[in-house]
N, C-alpha and C positions, 0 to 999 in steps of 0.2 A: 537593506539589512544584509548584513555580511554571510554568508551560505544559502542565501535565500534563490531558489528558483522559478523565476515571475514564470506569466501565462504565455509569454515569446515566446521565451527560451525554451517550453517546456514544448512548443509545436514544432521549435525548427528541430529538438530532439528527437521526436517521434513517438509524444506522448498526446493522448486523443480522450483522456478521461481523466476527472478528478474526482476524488473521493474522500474518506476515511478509514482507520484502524484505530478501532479503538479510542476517534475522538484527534489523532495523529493526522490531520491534511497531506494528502496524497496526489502524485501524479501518476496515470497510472496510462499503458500501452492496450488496447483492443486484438488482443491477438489470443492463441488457443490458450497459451501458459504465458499470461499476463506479467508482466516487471511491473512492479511501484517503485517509486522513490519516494520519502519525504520531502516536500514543498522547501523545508528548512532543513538542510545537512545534516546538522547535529543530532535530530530526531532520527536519523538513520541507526542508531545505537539501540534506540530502545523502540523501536521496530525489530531489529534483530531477536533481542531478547524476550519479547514479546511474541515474536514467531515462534522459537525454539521451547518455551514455556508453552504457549498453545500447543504445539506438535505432542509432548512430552505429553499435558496434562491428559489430552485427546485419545490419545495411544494408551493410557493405561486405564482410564476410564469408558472409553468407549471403544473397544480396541476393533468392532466389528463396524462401526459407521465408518465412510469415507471422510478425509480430513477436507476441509473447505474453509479458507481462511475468512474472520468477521467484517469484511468490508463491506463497509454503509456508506449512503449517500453518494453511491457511483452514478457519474451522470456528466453529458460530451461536456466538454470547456465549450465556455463562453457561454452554455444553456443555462 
């Protein structure tokens, strides 16, 4: 599939987790301040927008908890 990031590619990248947002397949880096990408390019947009909508919602509703993005199903590749 055309923008698609298989499970190769995403090791020789230096990506060591895959997960969810919101339902969005992710690949995701094991480090302090983690990078995702989406699996499929395109979904890189509404990952954005989806960020910036949580941040925003977050911030004015709970403006005293710390913000913590909803990634589910985080867990190594290939497991």
């Amino acid at each position: 599939m055309f923008g698609y990031m298989d499970q190769n590619k995403a090791i020789q990248v230096g990506f060591t987790h895959q997960g969810k947002y919101y339902g969005i397949p992710l690949w995701i880096t094991d480090s302090q301040r983690p990078m995702i990408v989406a699996k499929w390019y395109p979904m890189e947009h509404i990952i954005s927008f989806l960020q910036q909508s949580e941040i925003f919602i977050k911030t004015r509703l709970f403006p005293s908890r710390k913000h913590l993005h909803q990634l589910t199903n985080v867990k190594a590749i290939g497991t």
